[in-house]
N, C-alpha and C positions, 0 to 999 in steps of 0.2 A: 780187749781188742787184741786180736793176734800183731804182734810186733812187727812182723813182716810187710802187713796189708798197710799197719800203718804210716811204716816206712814209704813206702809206694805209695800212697795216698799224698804225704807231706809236701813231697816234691811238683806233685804236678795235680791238687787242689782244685776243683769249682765250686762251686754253691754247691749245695746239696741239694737231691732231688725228692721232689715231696710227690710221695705216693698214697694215696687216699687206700687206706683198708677200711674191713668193715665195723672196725672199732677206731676209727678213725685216722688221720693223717701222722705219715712219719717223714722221716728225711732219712734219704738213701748216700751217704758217701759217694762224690761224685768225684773222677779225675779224670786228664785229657791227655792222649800218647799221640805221637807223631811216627807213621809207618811212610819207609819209602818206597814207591809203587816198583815190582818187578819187573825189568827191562828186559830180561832176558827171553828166550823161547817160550811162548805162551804155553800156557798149561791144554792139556786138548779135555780135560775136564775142569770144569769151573763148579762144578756143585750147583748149576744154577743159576749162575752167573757172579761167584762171587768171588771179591777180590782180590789179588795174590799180591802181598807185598815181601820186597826182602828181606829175610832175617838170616844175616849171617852168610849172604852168598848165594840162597836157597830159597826158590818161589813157595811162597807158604799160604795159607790164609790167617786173616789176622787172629784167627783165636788160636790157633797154634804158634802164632808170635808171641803173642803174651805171654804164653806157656815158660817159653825163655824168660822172659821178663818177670814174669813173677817167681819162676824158680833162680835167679839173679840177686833177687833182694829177701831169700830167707825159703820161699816154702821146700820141702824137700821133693815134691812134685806137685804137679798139676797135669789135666787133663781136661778135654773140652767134652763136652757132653752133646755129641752129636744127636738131638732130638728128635730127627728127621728119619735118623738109619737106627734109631735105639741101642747106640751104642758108645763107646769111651775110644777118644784116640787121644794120642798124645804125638801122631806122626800124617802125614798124609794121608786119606784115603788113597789104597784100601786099607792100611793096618787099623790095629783093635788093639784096645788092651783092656786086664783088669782092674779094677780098685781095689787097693787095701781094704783087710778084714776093718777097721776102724772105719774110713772112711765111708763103706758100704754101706753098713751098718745105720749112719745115720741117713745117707741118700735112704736106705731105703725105708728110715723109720719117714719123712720127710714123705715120701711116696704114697706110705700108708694114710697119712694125714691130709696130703692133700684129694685123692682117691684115682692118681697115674700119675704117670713120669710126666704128663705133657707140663710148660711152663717151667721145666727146672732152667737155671742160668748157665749160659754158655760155657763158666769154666767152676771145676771145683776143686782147689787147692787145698793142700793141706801140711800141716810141720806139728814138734810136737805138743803148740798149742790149742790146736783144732783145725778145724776146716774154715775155709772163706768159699763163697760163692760170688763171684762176677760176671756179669752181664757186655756185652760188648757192641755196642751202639756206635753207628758212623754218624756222626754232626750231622746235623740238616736232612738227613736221611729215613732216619731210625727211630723208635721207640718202646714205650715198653707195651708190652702184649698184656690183655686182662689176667690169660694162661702164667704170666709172669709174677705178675702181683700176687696173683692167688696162690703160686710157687713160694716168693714171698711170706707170706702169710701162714703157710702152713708148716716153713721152716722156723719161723717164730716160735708158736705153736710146740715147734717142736722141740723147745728148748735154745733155739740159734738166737743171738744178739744181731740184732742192726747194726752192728761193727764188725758182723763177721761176712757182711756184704758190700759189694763196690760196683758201681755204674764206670765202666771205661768207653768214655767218648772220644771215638779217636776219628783220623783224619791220614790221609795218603798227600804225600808231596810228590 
């Protein structure tokens, strides 16, 4: 298990989440983060409608909060995997950015496997233990997608541990 994830995991812990694959049921590492809702000048795009909270001063959406948060406690980056626009930020739209030759590498063995990008997890982190993939789910809200599981499933497949995955269930005060 990468040290980082499990770090981040420790502190803020739920039940694990049981996800039915097609060789059966696993439990997904599940933790819960506290974002607080952005007050300042509303964003004049929302992506959709989706939520901005503050990180640091600065109206963000929460996968791009994490991003601080997980690079905080060990990974040496992360990025969110905008699935929408087919693309990696690590900043507000509109920026873009690359992935590392390692980290690509396995997105895209992962890609191959499952047969498109669609279903990969909202954030893919990495240091020099490997990669962690995270999901970012709002309580009461959200869930996971079939695209998801089957993301899931073909990262196994492809060599990934169930420890190098995390459900963050978070919430806006």
């Amino acid at each position: 298990m990468s040290p980082a994830l499990h770090a981040f995991r420790a502190k803020h812990s739920l039940a694990p989440a049981k996800i039915m694959l097609t060789f059966g049921a696993v439990e997904v590492p599940r933790y819960s983060w506290r974002f607080t809702s952005w007050s300042g000048i509303p964003l004049k795009d929302t992506y959709g409608g989706k939520a901005a909270v503050d990180s640091e001063g600065s109206p963000v959406f929460v996968e791009l909060a994490m991003i601080r948060v997980l690079r905080a406690r060990g990974f040496d980056w992360a990025v969110w995997v905008d699935n929408y626009h087919q693309c990696f930020r690590d900043a507000m739209p509109p920026a873009v950015c690359a992935l590392p030759t390692q980290a690509r590498a396995i997105y895209e063995r992962i890609v191959t496997i499952n047969g498109s990008r669609r279903g990969c997890w909202d954030l893919l982190a990495w240091n020099r233990e490997g990669v962690s993939f995270v999901e970012c789910k709002r309580k009461g809200k959200d869930h996971m997608t079939l695209s998801q599981v089957k993301w899931l499933e073909s990262a196994l497949k492809a060599g990934l541990r169930l420890e190098d995955f995390g459900i963050c269930e978070w919430v806006i005060e």
